[in-house]
N, C-alpha and C positions, 0 to 999 in steps of 0.2 A: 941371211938371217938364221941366227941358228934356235932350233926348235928344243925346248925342253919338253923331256914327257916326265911324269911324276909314275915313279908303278905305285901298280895296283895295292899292294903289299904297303907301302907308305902312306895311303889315303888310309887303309884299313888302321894302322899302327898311329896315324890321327886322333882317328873317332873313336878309335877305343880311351888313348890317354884321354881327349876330352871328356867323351861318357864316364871315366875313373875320377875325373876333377868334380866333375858336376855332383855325382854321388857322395863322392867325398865329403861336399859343401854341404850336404844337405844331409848328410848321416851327422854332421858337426852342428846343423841347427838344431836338428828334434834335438840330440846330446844336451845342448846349451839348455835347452826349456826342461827334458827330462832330471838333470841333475839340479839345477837350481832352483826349479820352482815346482818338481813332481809332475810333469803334464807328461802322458802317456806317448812313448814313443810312436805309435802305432796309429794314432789322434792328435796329429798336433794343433788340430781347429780346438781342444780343449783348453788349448790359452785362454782363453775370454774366461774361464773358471777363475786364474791368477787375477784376474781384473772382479768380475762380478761371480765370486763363490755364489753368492745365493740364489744364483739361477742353479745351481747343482740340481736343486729341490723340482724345478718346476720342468727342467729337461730329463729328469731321469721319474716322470711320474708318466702311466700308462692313461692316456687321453680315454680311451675306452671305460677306462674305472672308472672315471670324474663323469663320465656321461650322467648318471643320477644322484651327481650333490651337486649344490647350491659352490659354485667357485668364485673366489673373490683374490683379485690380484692388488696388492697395496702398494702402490709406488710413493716411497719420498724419503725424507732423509730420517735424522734420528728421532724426531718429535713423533713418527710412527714407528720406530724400530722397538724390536722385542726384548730389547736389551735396555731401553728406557722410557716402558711407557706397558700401560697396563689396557691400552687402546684395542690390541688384539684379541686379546686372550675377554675382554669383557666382549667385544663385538662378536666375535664367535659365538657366545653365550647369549645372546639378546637374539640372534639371527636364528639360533639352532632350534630358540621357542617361539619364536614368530612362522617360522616357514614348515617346523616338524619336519626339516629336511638335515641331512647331509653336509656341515658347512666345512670346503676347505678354504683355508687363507693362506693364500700366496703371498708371505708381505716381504718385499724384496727391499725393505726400507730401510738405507741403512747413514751412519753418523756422514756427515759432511755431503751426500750426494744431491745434484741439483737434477734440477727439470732435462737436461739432457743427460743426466744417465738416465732417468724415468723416461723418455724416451728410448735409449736405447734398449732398454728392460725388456718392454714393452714389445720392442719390436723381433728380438731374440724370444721371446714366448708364446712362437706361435702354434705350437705344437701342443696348448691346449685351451679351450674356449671355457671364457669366461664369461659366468652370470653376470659380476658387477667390476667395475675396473675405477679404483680410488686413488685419484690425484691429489699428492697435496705437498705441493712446495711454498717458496716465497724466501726463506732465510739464506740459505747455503749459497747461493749466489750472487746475495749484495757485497761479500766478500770479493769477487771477480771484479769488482768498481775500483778495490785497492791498490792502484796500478794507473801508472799516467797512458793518458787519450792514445800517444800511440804503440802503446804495446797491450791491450787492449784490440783480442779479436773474437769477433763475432760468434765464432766456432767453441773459444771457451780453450783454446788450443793455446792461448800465453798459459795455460795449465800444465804442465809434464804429464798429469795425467793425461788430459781431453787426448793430448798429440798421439800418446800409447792409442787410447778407442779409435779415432778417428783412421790409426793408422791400420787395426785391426780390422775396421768398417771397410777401409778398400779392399784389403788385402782376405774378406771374409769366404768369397767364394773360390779362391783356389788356395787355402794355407791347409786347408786338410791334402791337397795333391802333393804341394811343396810348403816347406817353415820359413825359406830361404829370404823372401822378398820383407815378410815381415820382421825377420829376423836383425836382418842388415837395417831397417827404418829402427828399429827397438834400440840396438846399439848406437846409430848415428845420431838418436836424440837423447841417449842417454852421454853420450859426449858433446854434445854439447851442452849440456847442463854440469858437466863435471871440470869443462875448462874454461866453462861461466862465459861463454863464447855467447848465451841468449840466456837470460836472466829471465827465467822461470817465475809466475805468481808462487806463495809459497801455499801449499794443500792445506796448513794448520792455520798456525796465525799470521797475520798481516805485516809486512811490511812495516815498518815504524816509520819510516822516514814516505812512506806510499801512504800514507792514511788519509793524508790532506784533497787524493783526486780522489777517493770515496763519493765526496759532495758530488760528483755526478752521476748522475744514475744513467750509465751503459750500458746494463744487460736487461733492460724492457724489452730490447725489440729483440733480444737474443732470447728471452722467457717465451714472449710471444709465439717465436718462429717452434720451437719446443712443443709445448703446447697445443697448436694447432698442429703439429706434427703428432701427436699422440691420439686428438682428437679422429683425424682422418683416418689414423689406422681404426680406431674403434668402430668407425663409422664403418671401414670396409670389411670390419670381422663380423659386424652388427654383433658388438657388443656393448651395451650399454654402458656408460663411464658418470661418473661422479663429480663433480669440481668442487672444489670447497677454496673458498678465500683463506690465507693464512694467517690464524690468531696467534696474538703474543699481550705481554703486558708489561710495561717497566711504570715502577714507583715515580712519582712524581720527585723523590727527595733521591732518586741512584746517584750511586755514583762507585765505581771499580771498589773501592776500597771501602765502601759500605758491604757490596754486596760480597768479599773476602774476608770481611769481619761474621759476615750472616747474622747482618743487620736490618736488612731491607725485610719488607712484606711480601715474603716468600716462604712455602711449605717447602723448602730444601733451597738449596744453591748450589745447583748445575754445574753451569759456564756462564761466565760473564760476558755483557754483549759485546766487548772488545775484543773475543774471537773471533767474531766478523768483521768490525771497523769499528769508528767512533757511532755512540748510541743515534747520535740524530739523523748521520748518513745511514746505518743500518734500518732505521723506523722508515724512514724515506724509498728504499729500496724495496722493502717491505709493501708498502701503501701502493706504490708505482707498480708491482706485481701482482697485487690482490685487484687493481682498477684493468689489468688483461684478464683477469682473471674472470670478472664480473660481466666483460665485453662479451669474453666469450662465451658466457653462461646466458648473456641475453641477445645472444643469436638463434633462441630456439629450435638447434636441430633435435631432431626427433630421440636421437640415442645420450643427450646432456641432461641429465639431473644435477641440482645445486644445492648446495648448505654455503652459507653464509657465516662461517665460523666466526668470522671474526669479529663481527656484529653481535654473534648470538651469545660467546663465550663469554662470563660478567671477569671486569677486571678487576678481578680482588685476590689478593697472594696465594690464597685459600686452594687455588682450581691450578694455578701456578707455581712451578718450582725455580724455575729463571724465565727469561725473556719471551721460550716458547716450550718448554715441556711440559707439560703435565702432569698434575698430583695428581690421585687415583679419585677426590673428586671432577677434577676436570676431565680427565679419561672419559667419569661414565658420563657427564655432559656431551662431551663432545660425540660420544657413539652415540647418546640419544635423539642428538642432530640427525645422527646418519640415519639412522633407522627411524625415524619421520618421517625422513622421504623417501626411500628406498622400499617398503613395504610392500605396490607393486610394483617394485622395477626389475624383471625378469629378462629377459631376452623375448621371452613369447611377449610378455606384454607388449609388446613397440612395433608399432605396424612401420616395417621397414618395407619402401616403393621396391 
C-alpha cells in the first residue's frame, strides 16, 4: 500500500488560499451593504437602520441623560406617525404640564408597520428605559389576510419584508463578526422574488385578484402572538405599557370613488380603505384585533394600562380624515384618552413582585 504524505508547506499553502477566500467573501458583503445602502463598513449589524431608520434616534441616545425625563416609546404604524398626525407633538405638550418633567417621545411609528415590527422595535430598544410604552396597531395587518390560506404564514414572512427582519433576527448576534450569512439569505430572497419563483404579498396595495381571501381573518392569532410578545418584554423591563384598541370610522354612504371625489364626511382624504382590502373585510380585521386587544387588557397584569379608543373616539368625519387618521380634533381627543389614565402611571408607581 503506498503511503502519501502531503508537506507541511501545502497544508500551509491551503489554509492560507482558504483564509484569502473567506475574507474575500466577506470584504464583498460589508462592500455590498456599504455601497448600496450606506451601512458602515466597520458595523455591519447597522443593517437594521436600512429596515427600521427610526431606531437611529433611540440607539444613538445616552441612557444616562434620559435617567430624569419622563420617556415615552410610541410603537404603531402611520395613524401615530409624525409625519401624519399631530398625536405627538400634542402629547408631549399635555404630558410636559402634567408631570413638570422632561418628556422624550420615542415614536418609532411609521406608514404601513404592524404589531410585529412593534415588536421588534420594541425589542431592539433596550438600551433605554422607558416611563410609558404605547401600543397601537389593528389596520396594517388586515392587509396580510389578502392572500389565499396557503400562502399565508404566521410569521408574516409571505412578506419580502418580514423574510429580510426575520432573517436579520437569526442572523442578529454574529452579523456584527461576519455580513456573510445574512448577506447570502438577503440575496437568495431577493431572487426569489425577482424570478417570481415565491410570489411575495405586495407591501402597498393588494392583490386584485387576492382580495376575495381577505374575508378571512388570519392574522388574529398572529396579532395575538405579537402582542403578548411585547407585553412580556414590558413586563420583564418593568416597564409600564399602554394598550389602546384601534379607532377608525367609515361613512355609512363610502364608497372608493366617493371618497376620490372628497365626497365623503371627512376633514381630509388620506387613503382609501381599499389600501388594505375590501372595506368590510378590512372593518372585520379591525374589530378581531381590537377584541385581543381587550383580552389582553383584561388580564390585569400589573404593568397594562387601557384606553379604549375605539369606543371613546365619536364617529363623526370632524375628528377623522379617512378610515383611521386623525384631524387635529381627533389627535387632542385621542391624547386626552391617553392622559386620563396615564396620570400615575410611572414606573415607580407599579409595585412590581
Amino acid at each position: 500500500m503506498k503511503t502519501i504524505f502531503v508537506k507541511k508547506h501545502d497544508i500551509l499553502f491551503l489554509f492560507c488560499m482558504t483564509l484569502i477566500i473567506l475574507v474575500s467573501i466577506e470584504i464583498a458583503a460589508r462592500l455590498f451593504w456599504k455601497i448600496k445602502f450606506k451601512v458602515s463598513f466597520f458595523h455591519p449589524e447597522e443593517v437594521i437602520y436600512v429596515f427600521y431608520p427610526e431606531l437611529w434616534n433611540i440607539h444613538d441616545s445616552d441612557p444616562l441623560e434620559n435617567d430624569e425625563s419622563f420617556n415615552i416609546l410610541m410603537l404603531g404604524g402611520s395613524a401615530l406617525s409624525r409625519d401624519r398626525t399631530d398625536i405627538e407633538k400634542i402629547l408631549e405638550e399635555q404630558l410636559a404640564q402634567e408631570t413638570r418633567q422632561k418628556i422624550n417621545i420615542y415614536n418609532v411609528s411609521v406608514k404601513g408597520h404592524s404589531s410585529l415590527d412593534s415588536y421588534y422595535k420594541y425589542k431592539y430598544s433596550e438600551n433605554i428605559r422607558f416611563d410609558l410604552v404605547l401600543f397601537y396597531n389593528g389596520i396594517n395587518e388586515t392587509r396580510a389576510n389578502n392572500c389565499p390560506p396557503k400562502s399565508f404564514r404566521e410569521d408574516y414572512s409571505h412578506y419580502i419584508w418580514y423574510s429580510h427582519i426575520h432573517s436579520y433576527e437569526r442572523q442578529r448576534r454574529i452579523i456584527r463578526y461576519s455580513a456573510v450569512p445574512f448577506t447570502l439569505n438577503y440575496v437568495f430572497i431577493r431572487f426569489l422574488e425577482e424570478l417570481s419563483i415565491y410570489k411575495f404579498v405586495p407591501e402597498d396595495e393588494p392583490e386584485k385578484e387576492w382580495l376575495e381571501y381577505g374575508l378571512v381573518i388570519k392574522s388574529q392569532d398572529s396579532f395575538g402572538r405579537n402582542l403578548n410578545g411585547v407585553i412580556e418584554m414590558a413586563e420583564l423591563r418593568k416597564e409600564p405599557i399602554l394598550l389602546m384598541t384601534f379607532a377608525y370610522y367609515v361613512p355609512e354612504d363610502y364608497s372608493e370613488d366617493k371618497f376620490q371625489n372628497k365626497s365623503l364626511d371627512y376633514d381630509g382624504h388620506h387613503f382609501p380603505i381599499e389600501l388594505w382590502g375590501k372595506p368590510d373585510n378590512v372593518i372585520a380585521g379591525i374589530e378581531a384585533h381590537n377584541r385581543i386587544i381587550r383580552q389582553a387588557a383584561n388580564d390585569n397584569k400589573k404593568n397594562i394600562f387601557f384606553v379604549d379608543q375605539e369606543k371613546l373616539l365619536p364617529k363623526n368625519g370632524k375628528y377623522f380624515r379617512d378610515i383611521c387618521h386623525f384631524s387635529y380634533q381627533g389627535s387632542e381627543i385621542f391624547v386626552n384618552n391617553i392622559v386620563a389614565i396615564i396620570k400615575g402611571a410611572t414606573r415607580d408607581s407599579i409595585d412590581y413582585p
